[in-house]
C-alpha positions in Angstrom: 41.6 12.3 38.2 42.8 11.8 34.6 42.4 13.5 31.9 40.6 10.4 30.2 37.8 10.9 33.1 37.3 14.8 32.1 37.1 14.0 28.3 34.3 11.3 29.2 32.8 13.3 31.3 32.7 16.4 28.7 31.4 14.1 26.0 28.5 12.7 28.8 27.5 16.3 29.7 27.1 17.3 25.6 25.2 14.3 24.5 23.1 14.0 28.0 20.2 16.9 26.8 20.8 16.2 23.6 20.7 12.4 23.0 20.5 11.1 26.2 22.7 8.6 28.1 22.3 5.7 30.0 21.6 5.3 33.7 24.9 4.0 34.6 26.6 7.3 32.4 24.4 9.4 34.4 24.9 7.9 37.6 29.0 8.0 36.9 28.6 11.6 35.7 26.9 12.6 38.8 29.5 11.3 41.0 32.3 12.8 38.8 30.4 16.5 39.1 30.0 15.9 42.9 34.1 15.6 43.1 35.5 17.4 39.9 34.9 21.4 40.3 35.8 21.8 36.4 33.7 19.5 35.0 30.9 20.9 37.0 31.6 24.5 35.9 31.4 23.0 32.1 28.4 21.7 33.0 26.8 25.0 34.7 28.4 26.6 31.3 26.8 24.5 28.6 23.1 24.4 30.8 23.4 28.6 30.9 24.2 28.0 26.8 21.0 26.0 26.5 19.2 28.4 28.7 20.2 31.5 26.5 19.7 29.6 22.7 16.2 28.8 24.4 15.1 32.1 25.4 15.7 33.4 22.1 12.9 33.8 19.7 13.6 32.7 16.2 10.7 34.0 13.6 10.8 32.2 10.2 10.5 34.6 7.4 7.3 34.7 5.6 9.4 33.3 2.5 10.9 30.3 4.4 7.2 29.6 5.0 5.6 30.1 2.2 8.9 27.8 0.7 8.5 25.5 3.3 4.9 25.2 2.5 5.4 25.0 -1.1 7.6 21.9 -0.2 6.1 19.7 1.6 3.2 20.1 -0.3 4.9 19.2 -3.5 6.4 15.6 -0.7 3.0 15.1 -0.7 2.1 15.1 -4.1 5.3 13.0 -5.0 4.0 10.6 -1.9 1.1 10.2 -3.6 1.8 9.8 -6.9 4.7 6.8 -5.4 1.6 5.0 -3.5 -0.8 5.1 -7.0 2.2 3.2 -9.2 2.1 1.1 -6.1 -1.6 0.4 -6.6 -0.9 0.3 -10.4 2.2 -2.1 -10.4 -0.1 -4.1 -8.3 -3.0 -4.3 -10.4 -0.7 -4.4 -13.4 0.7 -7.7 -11.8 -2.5 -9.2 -10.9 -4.0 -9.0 -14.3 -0.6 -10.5 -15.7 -1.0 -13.6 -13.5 -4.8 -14.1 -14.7 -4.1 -13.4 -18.1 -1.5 -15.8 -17.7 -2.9 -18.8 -16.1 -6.3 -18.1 -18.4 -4.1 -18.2 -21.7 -2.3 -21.0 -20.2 -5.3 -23.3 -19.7 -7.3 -22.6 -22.9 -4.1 -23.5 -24.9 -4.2 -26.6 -22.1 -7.3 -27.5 -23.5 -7.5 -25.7 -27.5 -4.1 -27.6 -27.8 -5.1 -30.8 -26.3 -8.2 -30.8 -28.5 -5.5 -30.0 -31.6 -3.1 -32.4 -30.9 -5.7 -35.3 -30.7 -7.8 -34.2 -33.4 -4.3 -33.9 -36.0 -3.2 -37.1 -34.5 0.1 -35.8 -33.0 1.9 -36.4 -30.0 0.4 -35.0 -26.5 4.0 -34.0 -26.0 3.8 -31.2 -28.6 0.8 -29.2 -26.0 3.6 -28.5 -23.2 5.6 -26.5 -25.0 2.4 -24.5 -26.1 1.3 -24.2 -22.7 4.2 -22.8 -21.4 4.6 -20.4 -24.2 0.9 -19.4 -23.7 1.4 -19.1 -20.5 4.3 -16.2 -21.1 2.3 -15.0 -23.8 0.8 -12.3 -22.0 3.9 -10.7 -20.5 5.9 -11.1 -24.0 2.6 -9.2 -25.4 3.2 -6.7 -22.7 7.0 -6.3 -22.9 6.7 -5.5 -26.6 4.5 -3.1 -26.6 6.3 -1.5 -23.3 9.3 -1.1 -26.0 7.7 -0.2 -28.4 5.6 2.6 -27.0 7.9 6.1 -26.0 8.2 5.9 -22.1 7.4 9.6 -22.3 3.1 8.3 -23.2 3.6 6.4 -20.0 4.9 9.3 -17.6 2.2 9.9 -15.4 -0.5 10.6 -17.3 -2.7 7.1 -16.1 -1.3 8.3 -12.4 -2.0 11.5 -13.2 -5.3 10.9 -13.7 -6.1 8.3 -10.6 -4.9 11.3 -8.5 -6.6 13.4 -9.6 -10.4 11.6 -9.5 -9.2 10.7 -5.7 -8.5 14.4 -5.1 -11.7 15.3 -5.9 -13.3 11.9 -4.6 -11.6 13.1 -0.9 -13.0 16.7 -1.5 
């Protein structure tokens, strides 16, 4: 046998309780322990390995508890605080659309009614439309620059979270 056999063979034996392999690995690597007495020792080796790490006991410190605790915990909180500017950002957007398409359509019709009554040209409404219609989001971008991001860090999330906390309690 060649060396390239023993290598794959190694590398089959390491990954088999680990990651698994495939039928045809396994049924190869049977065959080559059946014939190659080295390849079967490393195997009796690295199962008497897995044997010994198994059997011993590993207690976590009550620190590395109480950290691990303290960690997922504070996962959590950042999970939920992720899925609430979800829910905001989706509101947020929602309103934008039918602020939008309302502002849109009264400056439809308020600048129809205008145009006719001034005696100018229909074409001057379009223009008036479409900036009504990004009126909203121009309102809402200004005062987004305007106002410190620091008043919008988490204090509306803050405070969903916190009426569902107690909502789920």
């Amino acid at each position: 046998m060649n060396s390239h056999e023993h290598e794959r063979a190694m590398e089959l034996i390491t990954q088999r309780n680990v990651e698994g392999i495939g039928e045809n690995d396994d049924r190869w690597l049977e065959t080559h322990l059946d014939g190659c007495a080295e390849c079967a020792g490393f195997a009796l080796a690295i199962s008497d390995a897995e044997q010994a790490l198994r059997s011993i006991t590993v207690m976590a410190s009550a620190a590395l508890v109480a950290s691990t605790r303290a960690r997922v915990q504070a996962r959590a909180a950042q999970l939920r605080e992720h899925e609430s500017r979800r829910l905001l950002i989706g509101v947020s957007f929602c309103l934008g659309v039918l602020t939008s398409t309302i502002s849109a359509w009264a400056w439809w019709k308020f600048g129809g009614w205008v145009a006719q009554w001034l005696g100018l040209p229909a074409s001057i409404v379009e223009p008036g439309v479409f900036l009504f219609w990004l009126l909203p989001a121009i309102v809402i971008a200004v005062l987004m620059v305007a106002i410190p991001p620091s008043a919008f860090e988490g204090s509306l999330t803050q405070g969903y979270m916190r009426d569902r906390l107690r909502g789920m309690q």
